[in-house]
N, C-alpha and C positions, 0 to 999 in steps of 0.2 A: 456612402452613408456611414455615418460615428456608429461607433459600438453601441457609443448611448441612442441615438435613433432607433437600432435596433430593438437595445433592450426594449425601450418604449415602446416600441411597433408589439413587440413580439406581447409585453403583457398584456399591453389595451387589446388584443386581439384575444388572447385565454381570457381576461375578466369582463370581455363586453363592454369596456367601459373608461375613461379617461386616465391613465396612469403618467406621472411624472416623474421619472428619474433622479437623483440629485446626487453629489457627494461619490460619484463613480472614483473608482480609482485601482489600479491594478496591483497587486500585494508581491513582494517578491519572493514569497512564500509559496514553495512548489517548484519542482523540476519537469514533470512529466506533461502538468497542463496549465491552462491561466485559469489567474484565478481573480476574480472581479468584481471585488467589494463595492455594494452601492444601497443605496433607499430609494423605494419605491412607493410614492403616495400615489393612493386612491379613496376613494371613500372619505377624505377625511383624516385617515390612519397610517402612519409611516411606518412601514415595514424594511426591515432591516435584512438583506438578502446577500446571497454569493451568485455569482454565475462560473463556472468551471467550462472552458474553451479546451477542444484542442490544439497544441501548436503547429502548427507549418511544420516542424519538423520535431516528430518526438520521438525519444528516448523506450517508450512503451507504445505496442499496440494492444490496444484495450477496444473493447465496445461498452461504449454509454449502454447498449438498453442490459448487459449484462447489471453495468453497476447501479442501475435504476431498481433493475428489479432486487438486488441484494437492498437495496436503501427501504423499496416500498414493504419488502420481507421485513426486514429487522424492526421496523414499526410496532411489531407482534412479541416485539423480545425484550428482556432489560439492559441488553446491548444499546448502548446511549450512540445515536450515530445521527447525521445531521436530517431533517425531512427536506424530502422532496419536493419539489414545487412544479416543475413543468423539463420536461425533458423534448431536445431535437438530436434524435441521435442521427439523422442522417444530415445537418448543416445547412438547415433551411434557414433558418433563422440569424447565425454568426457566423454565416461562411463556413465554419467549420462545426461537427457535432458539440454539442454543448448541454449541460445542466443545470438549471438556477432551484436553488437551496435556498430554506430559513439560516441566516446566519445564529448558528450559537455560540453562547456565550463561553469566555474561556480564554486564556494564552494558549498561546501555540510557544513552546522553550525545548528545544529538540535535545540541549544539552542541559536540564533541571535538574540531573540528578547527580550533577557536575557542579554546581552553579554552589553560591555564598549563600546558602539557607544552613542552619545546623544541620548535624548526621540526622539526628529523630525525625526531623521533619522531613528530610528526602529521603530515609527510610521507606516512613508510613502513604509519602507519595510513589516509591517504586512499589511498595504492596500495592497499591489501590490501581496503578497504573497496569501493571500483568496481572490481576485478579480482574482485569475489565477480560485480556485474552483467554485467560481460563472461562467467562462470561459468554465469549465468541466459539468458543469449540464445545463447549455445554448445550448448545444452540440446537433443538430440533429441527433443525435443517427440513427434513420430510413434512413435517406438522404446520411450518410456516410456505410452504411450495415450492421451495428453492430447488426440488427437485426436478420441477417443470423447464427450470429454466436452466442450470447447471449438471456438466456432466460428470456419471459418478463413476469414478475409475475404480471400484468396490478394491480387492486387496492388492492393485496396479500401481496404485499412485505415485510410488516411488518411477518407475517404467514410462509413466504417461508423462509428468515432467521433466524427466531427462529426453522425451521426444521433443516436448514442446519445446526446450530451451535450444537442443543440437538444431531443430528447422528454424527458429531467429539466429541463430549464428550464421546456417547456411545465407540466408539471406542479404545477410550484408558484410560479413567478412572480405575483404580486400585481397586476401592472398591465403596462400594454407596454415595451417595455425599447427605446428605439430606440437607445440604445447599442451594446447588444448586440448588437440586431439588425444593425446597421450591421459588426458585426465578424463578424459569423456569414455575412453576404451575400458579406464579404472571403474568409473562409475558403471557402465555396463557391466563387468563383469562381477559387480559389489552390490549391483542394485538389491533392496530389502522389499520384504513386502510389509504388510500392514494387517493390524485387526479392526479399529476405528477408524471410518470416514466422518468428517470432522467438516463444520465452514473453516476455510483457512483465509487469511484476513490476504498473506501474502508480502506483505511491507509494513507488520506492524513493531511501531518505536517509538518514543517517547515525539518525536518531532511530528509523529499523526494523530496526537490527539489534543485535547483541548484540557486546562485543569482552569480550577476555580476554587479558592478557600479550601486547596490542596487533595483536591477530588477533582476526578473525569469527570467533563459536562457533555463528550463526544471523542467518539472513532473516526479519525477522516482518514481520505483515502482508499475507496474501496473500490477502486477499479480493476485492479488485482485480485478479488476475492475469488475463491471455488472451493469445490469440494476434494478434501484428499485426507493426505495423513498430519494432522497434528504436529508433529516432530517437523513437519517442513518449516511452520512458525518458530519451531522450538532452535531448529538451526542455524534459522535467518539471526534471531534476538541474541544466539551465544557464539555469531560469528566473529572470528577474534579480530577482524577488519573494521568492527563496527565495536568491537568491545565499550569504546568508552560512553558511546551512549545508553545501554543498555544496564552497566554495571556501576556501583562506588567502588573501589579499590578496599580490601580487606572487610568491608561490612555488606555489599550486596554482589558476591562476586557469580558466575554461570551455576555452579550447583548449588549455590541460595537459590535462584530465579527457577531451575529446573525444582528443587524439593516445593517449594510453593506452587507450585503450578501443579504437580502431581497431588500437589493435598485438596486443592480447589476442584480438581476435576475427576479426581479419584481413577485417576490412567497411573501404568504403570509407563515411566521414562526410561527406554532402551538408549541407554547412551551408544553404544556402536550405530544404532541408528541414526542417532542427532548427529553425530558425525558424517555420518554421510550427505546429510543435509546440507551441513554446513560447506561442506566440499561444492553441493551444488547450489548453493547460496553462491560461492564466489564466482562460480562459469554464470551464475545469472547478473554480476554484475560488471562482469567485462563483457556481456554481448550488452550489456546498456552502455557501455564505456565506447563501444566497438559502433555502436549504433551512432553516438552522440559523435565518434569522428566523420561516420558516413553520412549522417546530417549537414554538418557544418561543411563538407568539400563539396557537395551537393547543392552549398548556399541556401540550404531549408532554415538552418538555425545559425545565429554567432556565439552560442556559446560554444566555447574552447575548454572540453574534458581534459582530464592528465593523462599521462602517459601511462599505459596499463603494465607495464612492461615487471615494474615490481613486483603485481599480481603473481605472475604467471611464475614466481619464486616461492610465495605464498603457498598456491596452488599444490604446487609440486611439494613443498615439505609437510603439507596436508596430508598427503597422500602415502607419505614413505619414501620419495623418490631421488 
């Protein structure tokens, strides 16, 4: 059966009633899941929707009903994020777990704040774009019940992600990594604590959100969301791997983006912290690097990552070493 069958089966069965697909088409927008642009009449009314698949072979293990339940939470917030429509988190429905979303309005330009717009105006779109995450760690977390469903590592959180990250290495690394290992021994012995648990978005960057007449219409990508320390997003965003998406050169550079965010959320920014973030910002994106080769020789996936091997240069002069 087509995807489009599916979807079809799947809404006519949530709406009781005749749904017909149209204009499906698969985006190549997203690494970790599909992503599946389509319209769906009934009643009369064409509604404009996503459905998010996951792949045969991914890069992230995530659980749909985690990111349902952050989607159905932040409903309650001025956190602009996409609604929910019908969730199959165990793959009844697409073969695999999956979630269909209102599509909103918006570009998706991963590199905007790079791109041929004047300085002012990508500017006023990087304030508006990290005043959305200052928006997400403001977030009553407890008020909205995110607590029922997410676990709170109270002043651990630096601790509980450096578990989470070393047990997805264990898992599919191919051979011993004493690189790694050498940087994993550092963060152990470096690990920080915390004073604010915080929703942390996880992978927020200009390429997850949506703008529109130079404002956020949406947060996508919340499959990675949980609760921890703040400074974990703050690390991810002024990692110097990812710099040029986050930054302009000389007009919005890492302590622009950190002093704004401490004024929006009125936290105090431990830079030795963020650092350390940042460090395990990078071990989290060679175990996706490490993952995306053990996918593809597994024949789960054909995308062909790079070669991590610069990383692990990186890494090291992160560190001192």
């Amino acid at each position: 059966m087509s995807i489009s069958d599916q979807l079809t089966d799947w809404l006519s069965d949530e709406l009781a009633t005749t749904v017909k697909v149209e204009n499906l088409r698969r985006t190549t927008v997203g690494f970790s899941r599909e992503n599946w642009l389509f319209d769906a009449i009934w009643d009369g009314t064409v509604h404009r929707l996503i459905a998010r698949r996951d792949p045969s072979g991914s890069v992230l293990s995530t659980d749909r009903r985690i990111e349902c339940a952050v989607l159905e939470a932040l409903r309650h917030t001025d956190v602009p994020a996409p609604a929910l429509r019908w969730a199959d988190p165990d793959g009844n429905r697409l073969g695999r777990p999956a979630l269909i979303m209102d599509l909103s309005p918006g570009r998706c330009d991963g590199f905007v704040l790079n791109g041929n717009a004047p300085l002012t105006e990508r500017l006023t779109i990087a304030h508006r774009i990290y005043d959305r995450l200052a928006d997400i760690h403001r977030v009553d977390w407890r008020a909205i019940g995110l607590g029922r469903h997410l676990a709170n590592p109270g002043n651990q959180a630096a601790a509980a992600a450096l578990d989470h990250w070393e047990a997805e290495l264990d898992k599919i690394k191919f051979e011993p990594e004493p690189e790694l290992a050498f940087v994993l021994s550092w963060l152990r012995d470096t690990v920080p604590g915390n004073e604010a648990v915080t929703l942390v978005h996880g992978d927020f960057k200009p390429g997850n959100v949506l703008l529109e007449d130079g404002d956020v219409t949406a947060v996508l990508d919340w499959e990675t969301a949980h609760l921890g320390d703040p400074h974990e997003d703050l690390g991810w965003i002024t990692n110097p791997l990812r710099a040029y998406e986050h930054t302009i050169a000389g007009a919005w550079e890492p302590n622009d983006l950190l002093q704004r965010w401490s004024e929006q959320t009125g936290i105090v920014v431990h830079l030795e912290r963020v650092q350390w973030w940042r460090v395990l910002a990078n071990v989290k994106l060679m175990v996706i690097v490490l993952t995306g080769h053990h996918s593809f020789l597994q024949q789960r996936s054909d995308r062909v990552f790079p070669n991590p091997v610069p990383m692990y240069a990186l890494l090291l002069d992160q560190i001192g070493a």
